[in-house]
Every structure is written in C-alpha cells, then in structure tokens.
N, C-alpha and C positions, 0 to 999 in steps of 0.2 A: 504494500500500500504506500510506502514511503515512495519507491519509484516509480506509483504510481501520480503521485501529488508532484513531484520533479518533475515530471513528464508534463502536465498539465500545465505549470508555469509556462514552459515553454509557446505556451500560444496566447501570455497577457496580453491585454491590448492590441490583440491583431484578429480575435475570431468573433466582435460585435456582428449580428446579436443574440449570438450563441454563450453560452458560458465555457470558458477553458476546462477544459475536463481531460483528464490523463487516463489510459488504461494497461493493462498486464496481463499476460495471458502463462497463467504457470500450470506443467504437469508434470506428472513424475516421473524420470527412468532412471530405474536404478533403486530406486528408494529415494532418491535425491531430488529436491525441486529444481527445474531446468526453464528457462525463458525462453518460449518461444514464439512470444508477439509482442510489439509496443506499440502506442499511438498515440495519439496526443491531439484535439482538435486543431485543424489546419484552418489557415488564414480563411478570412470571411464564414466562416462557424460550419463546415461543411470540407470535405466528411468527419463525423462524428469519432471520438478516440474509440469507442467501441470498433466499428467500421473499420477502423484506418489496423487497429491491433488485429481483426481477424483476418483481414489483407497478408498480412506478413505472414502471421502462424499458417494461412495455409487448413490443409487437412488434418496439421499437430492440433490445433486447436480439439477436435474432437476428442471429449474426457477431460478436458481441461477445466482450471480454474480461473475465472476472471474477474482480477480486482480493479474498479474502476471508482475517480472520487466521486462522482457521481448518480444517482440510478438512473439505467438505460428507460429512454425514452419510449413511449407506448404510442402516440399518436403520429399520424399523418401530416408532416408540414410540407416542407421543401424535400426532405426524404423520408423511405420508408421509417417504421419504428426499431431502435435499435435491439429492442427486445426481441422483437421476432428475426431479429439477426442471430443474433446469441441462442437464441431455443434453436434454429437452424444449424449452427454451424456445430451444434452437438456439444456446446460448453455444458459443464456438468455441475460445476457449485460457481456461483456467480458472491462478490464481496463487495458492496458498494460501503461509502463515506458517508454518505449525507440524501438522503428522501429530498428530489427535484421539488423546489418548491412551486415550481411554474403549476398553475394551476391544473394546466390541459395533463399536466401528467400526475403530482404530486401523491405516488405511491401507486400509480397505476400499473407502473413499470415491474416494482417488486411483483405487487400481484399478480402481472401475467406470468414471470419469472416459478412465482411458488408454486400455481395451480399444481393439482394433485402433485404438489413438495410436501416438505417435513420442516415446522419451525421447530428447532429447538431451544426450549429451555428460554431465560432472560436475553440472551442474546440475539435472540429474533425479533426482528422488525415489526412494529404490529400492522403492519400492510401483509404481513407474511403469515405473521397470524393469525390473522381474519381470512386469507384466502386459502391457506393449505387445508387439505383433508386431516393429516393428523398435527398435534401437537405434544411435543416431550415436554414434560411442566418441570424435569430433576435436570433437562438436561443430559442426561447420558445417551449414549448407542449404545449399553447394553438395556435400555430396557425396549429400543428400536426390534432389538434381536427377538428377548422374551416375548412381546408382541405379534411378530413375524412367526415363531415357534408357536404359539398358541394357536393363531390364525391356521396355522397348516394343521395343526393335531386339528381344529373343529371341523377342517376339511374331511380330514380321514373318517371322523364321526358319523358326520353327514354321510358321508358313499355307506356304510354301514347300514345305518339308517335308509336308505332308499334302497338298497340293496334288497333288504328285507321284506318292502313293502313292493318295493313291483317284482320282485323272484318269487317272494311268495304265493302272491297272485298271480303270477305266467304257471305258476306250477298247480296251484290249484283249477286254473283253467287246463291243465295238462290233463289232470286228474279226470277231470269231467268228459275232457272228450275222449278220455282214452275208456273209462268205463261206458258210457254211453253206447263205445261202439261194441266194446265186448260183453255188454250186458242188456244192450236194448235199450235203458232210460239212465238217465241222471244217476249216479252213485250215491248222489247226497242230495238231501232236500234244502232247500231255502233257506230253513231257521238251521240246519247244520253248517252252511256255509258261512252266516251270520256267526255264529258261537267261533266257526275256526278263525274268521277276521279280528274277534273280539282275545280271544286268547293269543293272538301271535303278531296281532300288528300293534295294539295299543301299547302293553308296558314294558315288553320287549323292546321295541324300535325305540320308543322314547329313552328306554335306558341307553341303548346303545350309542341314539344320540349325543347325551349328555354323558355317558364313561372319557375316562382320559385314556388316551392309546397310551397301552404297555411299555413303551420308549420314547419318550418325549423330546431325547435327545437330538438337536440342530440336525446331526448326522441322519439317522432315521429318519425324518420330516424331509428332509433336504428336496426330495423328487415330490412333495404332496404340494396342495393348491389344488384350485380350481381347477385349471386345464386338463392336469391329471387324474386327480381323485373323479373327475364327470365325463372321463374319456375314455379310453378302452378296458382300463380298470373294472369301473362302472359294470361294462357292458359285460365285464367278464365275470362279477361276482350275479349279476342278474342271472346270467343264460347258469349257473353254475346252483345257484341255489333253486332258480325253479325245476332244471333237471331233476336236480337230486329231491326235491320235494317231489315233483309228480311220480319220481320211480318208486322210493318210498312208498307213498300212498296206495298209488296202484298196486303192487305187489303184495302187500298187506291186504288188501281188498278181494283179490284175485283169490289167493289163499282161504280166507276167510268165507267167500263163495262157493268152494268147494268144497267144503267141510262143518258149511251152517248154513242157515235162512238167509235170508234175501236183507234180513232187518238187524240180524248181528253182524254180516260182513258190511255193512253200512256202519257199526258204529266202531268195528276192526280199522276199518279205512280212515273215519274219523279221527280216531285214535292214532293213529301213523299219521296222519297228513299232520296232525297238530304237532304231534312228536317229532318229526321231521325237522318240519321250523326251530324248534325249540331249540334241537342239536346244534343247528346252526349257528343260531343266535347262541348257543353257551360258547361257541367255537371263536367264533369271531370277539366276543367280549370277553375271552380269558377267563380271567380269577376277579375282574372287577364285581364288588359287593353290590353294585345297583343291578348288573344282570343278571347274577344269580338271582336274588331276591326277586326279579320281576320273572323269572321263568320259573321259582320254584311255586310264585302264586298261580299263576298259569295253571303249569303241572297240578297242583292243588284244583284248584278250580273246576279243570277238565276230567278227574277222578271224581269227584262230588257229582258232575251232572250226570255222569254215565252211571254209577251205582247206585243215587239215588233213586227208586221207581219210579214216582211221579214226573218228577223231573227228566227224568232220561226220556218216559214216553211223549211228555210234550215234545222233543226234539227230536222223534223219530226214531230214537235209540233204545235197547233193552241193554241191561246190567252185564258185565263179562264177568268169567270165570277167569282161571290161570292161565288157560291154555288161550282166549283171546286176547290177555293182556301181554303174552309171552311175544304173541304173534306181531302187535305193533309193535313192541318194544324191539324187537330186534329186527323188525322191518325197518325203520327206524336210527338203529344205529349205523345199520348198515348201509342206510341211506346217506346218514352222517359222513360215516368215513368214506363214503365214495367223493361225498364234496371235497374231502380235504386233498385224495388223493386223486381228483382227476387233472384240480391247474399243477399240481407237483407234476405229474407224467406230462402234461403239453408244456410247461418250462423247460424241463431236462430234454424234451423231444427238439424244443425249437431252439436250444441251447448246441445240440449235439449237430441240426442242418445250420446254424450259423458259422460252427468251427469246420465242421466239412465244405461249407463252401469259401469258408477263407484259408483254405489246407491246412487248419491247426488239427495235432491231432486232438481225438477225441474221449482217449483214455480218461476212466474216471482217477483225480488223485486218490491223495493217501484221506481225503477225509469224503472219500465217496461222490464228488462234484466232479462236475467236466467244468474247467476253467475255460472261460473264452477270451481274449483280450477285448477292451473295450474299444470302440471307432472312437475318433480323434473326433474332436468335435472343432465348431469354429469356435472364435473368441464373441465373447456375451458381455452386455455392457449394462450397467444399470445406469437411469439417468435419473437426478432429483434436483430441481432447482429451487435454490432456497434463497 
C-alpha cells in the first residue's frame, strides 16, 4: 500500500478531474510476494491506476492481489467501471485506502467487489458488509473452514435423506409391480402402503437428516457439496436402495405365498419391505443415537400392529408366528447386505476397467484393493472478493 500511495503522487496536479490514485498488483510465487503490475492515474484523469496496473501485469494478474489508494470505481463516465475490470481480469483479494467519496460511486465499488465475498471480522468495510453473503464476526479463517466443513457434512445428510425417501418409494413401486404380475393384484392394500411410508420415511429420514457423518474431518468432506452429494452419488444410492428394497420385499412375499394364504404373505411382504428400509437406514446412519432410536420405534411400532388383532385386521394383516417373522427377517437382511455389497463389487469392477485401460496392472495389494493412480487434474482456483 505504501507503493501504492508513491505511485499515486506521481500524477498530482496533472490528472484534474480525476483524483491521483496509485495501484499494485501483488501475487505469490514461491511463497514470496512478487510485483507484477503498477499504475498510477495518467495525465488528464484517464486511464484509471486500476486500468493502467492490469495493463502491465498482463494474464499475472489473475489470482492476484490489488492494492489501490482508492476504491475502484463502479459507474459509467468517460470509461468503463474499474471494478468490472478487476472482477475481469481475475484479481482475487482486492485492498483499497479510502471509500471514493464521489457520490456516483461512494462504496458502490467495494460492493460490486464483495458480492457473494467474505467480510471478515472488524476489518471489513461496511460496504463489504452489507453486500457479502457471509460475514466472520472473530475474524478468523479457521472458523471460514469449520463453516465450509459443516456445510458439506449437511450435504452428505441430505443425499441420505433423499436417498431414502425416493429409493424407498422406487422400491416399493418395484414391489407392487412385480407382485401384481406374479400374483394377479396388488400385494398390498392402501392403508398397508400408508403404514410402510409412515414407519420408514418419517423418523428414519428425519434422523438421518439431522445425524452428523461419522468423519467430519476437512479430509473426508473434501469431495461432498452440492454438485456431488445431488449427482451420480444420489443416483446411485437411489437405484441401490430401491433395488434392494423391492428384492427384499418381493422374495419374502413370494415365499410366504407358497406356504400361507393370500393374507399372511401380505403381511410377510409387509414385514420385509418395512425391514428392508430399516436395514438401510441402520446402515447408512452407523452407530448414530438418533437413528437407532428412530428405527428401533419403527421396529417397535410395526410389531405392535401386526400382533395386535384388531389392529392388524384393520390393515389387512393377521398376527405371524416364528416361522413368518423368521421369513422377513432374513428376507430382509439379506436384502440389506446385498445393498452394501453391490456399489462395493461395481467400484472394485470399474476400478479394475480403469487400470486395464491405463495398462496398470490390476493385482489386488497386500490390503486387498486394486490401487489405480489418480488422473492429473487441471489447476482450480477459488475467487472471493473482498
């Protein structure tokens, strides 16, 4: 900033009726700050030190720092605004001296500058902190960090959460057509459908929602977000859980058909489809206390209406003995453990055609993985102007 105010001298009394304004354009290689632009407003107030600095730096400017005594200008006069220069030319933390008191601008400039930035702490401009999305009130980047860290674990949450609720439901639409056609009608009646929404989407998914992932650490998170957690992800724990719900169900169903009435392999199937989900959902939420708790009321709940009599016949269902409860439960689990072990076999498959097609070999190591190297990626930039 010092050689930026030097700088600025340099055009007194020569750039009326512009004000003298000096700039700096610093980035790092090495670790080390390195200059690579100056400017300083040129006679008759035109081009602006902003302008004249990203002139020289060039394409160095992008990632850069610019300290100018000034804040870049936002409106339209004699030339464009120097701000939408600056957001152009890819500078990344901008340092001004002094809020343009000229009216047409006087904090307009920070503001375009900050939009979705980051003020931090007392040292931000209150132009800056009235436009930015977030504000840091300690001041630190580590709480920038723990913020970022949180936002991605709620993502992971969320895919959870939806995961549940539309897998679930692909699966139980599975279920229905796939009995329908090997039994002539519906597997399940109405209010059986209703009861299995009510037991597997409401405190299940909620919890799920709101548990914190089992690694919270920056590391682990690092691939989560939006893009990811709502992209093939998504799509893969959907087609993953309604599979293994509808196969479950079905085959429990199937089973129970051949070996009972029409009205117990209805409440077999019930019993499996709700168990199914449940597996899931214990699967996915770990050891967390909120998912247990919501799956063992569940669990609870769905014993109660089946053994109850009354209650069981309003929903279409009669009481099971050992042998029908043996038969969901292990329809059931097995349904479970196909979920965990079908994305493990399409990883290791599509792990094994990525190293064959880049001639690594394919041997598993000593801890049972096929290592792949990973593809180079390009260089990634984040931008926040503050």
């Amino acid at each position: 900033m010092a050689l930026a105010l030097a700088l600025g001298r340099r055009g007194l009394g020569r750039t009326w009726p512009n004000p003298a304004v000096g700039a700096v354009i610093v980035r790092e290689d090495g670790g080390e700050p390195v200059i690579v632009g100056r400017g300083w407003t040129q006679p008759g107030g035109r081009p602006h030190a902003e302008v004249e600095a990203l002139r020289r730096a060039g394409s160095a400017a992008h990632g850069a720092t610019l300290y100018v005594t000034l804040e870049p200008c936002s409106h339209y006069g004699k030339s464009p605004p120097c701000a939408d220069a600056v957001i152009a030319a890819g500078i990344t933390r901008v340092v001004s001296a002094l809020t343009d008191p000229n009216p047409d601008v006087a904090g307009a400039g920070h503001r375009r500058l900050a939009d979705a930035g980051i003020a931090l702490g007392e040292g931000a401009t209150a132009a800056a902190r009235s436009a930015t999305d977030v504000v840091v009130v300690d001041g630190r980047l580590e709480t920038i960090v723990d913020a970022v860290v949180e936002g991605r674990a709620t993502w992971e949450s969320v895919r959870g959460a939806a995961a549940i609720l539309v897998g679930g439901n692909l699966g139980e639409l599975g279920f229905t057509i796939a009995g329908s056609v090997l039994g002539g009608s519906a597997p399940l009646n109405p209010r059986q459908l209703l009861l299995v929404n009510l037991l597997t989407d409401m405190a299940p998914a909620l919890a799920i929602a709101l548990r914190e992932p089992a690694d919270r650490s920056p590391e682990a998170l690092l691939h989560a977000g939006p893009d990811a957690s709502l992209g093939n992800a998504l799509v893969r724990d959907i087609a993953v859980r309604a599979g293994a719900t509808a196969l479950g169900a079905t085959g429990a169903w199937g089973v129970a058909r051949m070996t009972g009435t029409p009205t117990r392999a209805r409440t077999v199937g019930l019993a499996a489809l709700v168990g199914t989900q449940l597996g899931q959902t214990l699967v996915a939420g770990g050891t967390s206390p909120l998912v247990l708790g919501a799956t063992a009321v569940s669990v609870g709940a769905l014993v109660v209406v089946v053994q109850t009599p009354g209650l069981s016949n309003f929903f279409g269902c009669r009481p099971m003995g050992p042998v029908g409860w043996s038969t969901a439960v292990t329809a059931s689990v097995l349904a479970t453990g196909a979920s965990v072990a079908m994305p493990w076999a399409v990883e290791r498959a599509g792990d094994a055609i990525a190293a064959y097609r880049a001639g690594e070999p394919t041997t598993p190591g000593a801890d049972g993985l096929i290592v792949v190297p990973a593809l180079p990626s390009g260089p990634q930039r984040q931008v926040t102007h503050t």
